[in-house]
matplotlib code that plots the C-alpha trace (Angstrom):
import matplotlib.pyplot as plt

x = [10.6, 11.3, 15.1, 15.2, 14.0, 17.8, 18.8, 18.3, 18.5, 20.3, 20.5, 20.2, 24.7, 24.5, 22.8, 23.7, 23.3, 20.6, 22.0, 25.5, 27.4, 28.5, 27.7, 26.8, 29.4, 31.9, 30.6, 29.6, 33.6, 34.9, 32.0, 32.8, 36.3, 38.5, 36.2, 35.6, 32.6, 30.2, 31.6, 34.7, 33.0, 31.0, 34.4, 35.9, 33.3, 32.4, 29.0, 27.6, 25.6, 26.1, 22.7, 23.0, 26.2, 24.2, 21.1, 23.4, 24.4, 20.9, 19.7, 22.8, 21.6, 17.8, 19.2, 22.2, 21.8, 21.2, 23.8, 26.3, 26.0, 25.7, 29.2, 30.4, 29.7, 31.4, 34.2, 34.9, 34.6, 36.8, 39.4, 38.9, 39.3, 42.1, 43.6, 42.3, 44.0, 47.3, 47.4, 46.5, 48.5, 47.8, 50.5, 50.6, 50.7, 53.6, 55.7, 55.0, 56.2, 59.1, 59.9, 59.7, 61.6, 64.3, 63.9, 64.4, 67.7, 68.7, 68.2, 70.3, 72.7, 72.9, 72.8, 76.0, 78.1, 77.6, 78.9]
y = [41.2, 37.2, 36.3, 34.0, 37.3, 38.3, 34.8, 32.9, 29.0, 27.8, 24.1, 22.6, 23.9, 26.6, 29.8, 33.2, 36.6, 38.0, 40.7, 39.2, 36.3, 35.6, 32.4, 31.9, 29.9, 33.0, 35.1, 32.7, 31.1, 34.9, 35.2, 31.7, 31.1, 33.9, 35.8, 39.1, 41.1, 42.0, 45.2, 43.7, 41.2, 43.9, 46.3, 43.0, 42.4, 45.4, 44.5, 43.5, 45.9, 45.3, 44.5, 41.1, 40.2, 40.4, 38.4, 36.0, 35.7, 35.5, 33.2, 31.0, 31.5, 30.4, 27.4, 26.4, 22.5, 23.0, 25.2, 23.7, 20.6, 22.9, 24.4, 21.1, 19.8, 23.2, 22.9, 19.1, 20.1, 22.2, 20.0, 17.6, 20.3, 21.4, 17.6, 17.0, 20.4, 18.8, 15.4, 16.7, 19.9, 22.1, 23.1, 26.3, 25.2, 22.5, 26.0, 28.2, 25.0, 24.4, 28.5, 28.8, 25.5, 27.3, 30.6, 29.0, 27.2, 30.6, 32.3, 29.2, 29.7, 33.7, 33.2, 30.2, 33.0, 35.7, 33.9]
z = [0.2, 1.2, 2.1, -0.7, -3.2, -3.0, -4.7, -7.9, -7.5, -10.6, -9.1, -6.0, -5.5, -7.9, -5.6, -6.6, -5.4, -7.8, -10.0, -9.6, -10.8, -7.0, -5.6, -1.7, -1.0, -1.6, 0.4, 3.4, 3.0, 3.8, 6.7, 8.3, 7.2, 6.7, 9.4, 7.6, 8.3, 5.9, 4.6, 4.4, 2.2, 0.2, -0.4, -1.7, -4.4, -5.6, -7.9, -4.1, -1.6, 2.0, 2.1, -0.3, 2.2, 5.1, 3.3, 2.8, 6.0, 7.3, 5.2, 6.0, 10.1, 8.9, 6.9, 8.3, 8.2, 4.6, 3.9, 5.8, 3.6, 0.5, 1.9, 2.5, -1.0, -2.8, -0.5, -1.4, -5.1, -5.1, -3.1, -6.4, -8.9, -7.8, -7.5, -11.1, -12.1, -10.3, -11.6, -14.9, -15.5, -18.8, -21.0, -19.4, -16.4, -17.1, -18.5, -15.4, -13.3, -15.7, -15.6, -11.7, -11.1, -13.3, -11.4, -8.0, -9.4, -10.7, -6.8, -5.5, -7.9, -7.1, -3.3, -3.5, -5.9, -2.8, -0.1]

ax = plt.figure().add_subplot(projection="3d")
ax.plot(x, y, z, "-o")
ax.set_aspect("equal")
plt.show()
């Protein structure tokens, strides 16, 4: 079996874990960011083995140049998602605002009565 058997390439930043609908990028951003080992990684997402974890892993170590800038590029995505999502709240998103805003003037409210 070849490394690159354990993954389909949707698109040059869309890899998966074959079998799965995990992308790299998940697993290598608990490995390199968050520092977890890879059963830590495989207890987290249960429809992984160990073994795709540490395949991705090593195909990360054989490609890294590659999949440092693929890393890069997700991570920077994401950044501007979640800016987009910021600047341009959803209506649920304006009520959870609106309804923890209210909750937190509530607390303050509480806390000022008791002493």
């Amino acid at each position: 079996m070849q490394l690159e058997d354990y993954f389909n390439f949707l698109a040059p930043n869309d890899i998966r874990l074959k079998g799965t609908r995990v992308g790299i990028e998940t697993i290598l951003y608990e490995f390199i960011h968050r520092a977890r080992t890879p059963e830590e990684i495989a207890q987290t997402y249960p429809s992984l083995t160990v073994e795709q974890v540490y395949a991705t892993i090593l195909y990360y170590l054989h490609n890294k140049e590659a999949v440092s800038k693929y890393l890069a590029d997700w991570l920077e995505w994401n950044h501007q998602q979640v800016k987009a999502q910021h600047l341009n709240p959803s209506p649920t998103a304006i009520r959870m605002r609106k309804l923890r805003a209210e909750q937190r003037k509530k607390e303050k409210e509480e806390c000022s009565s008791i002493s």
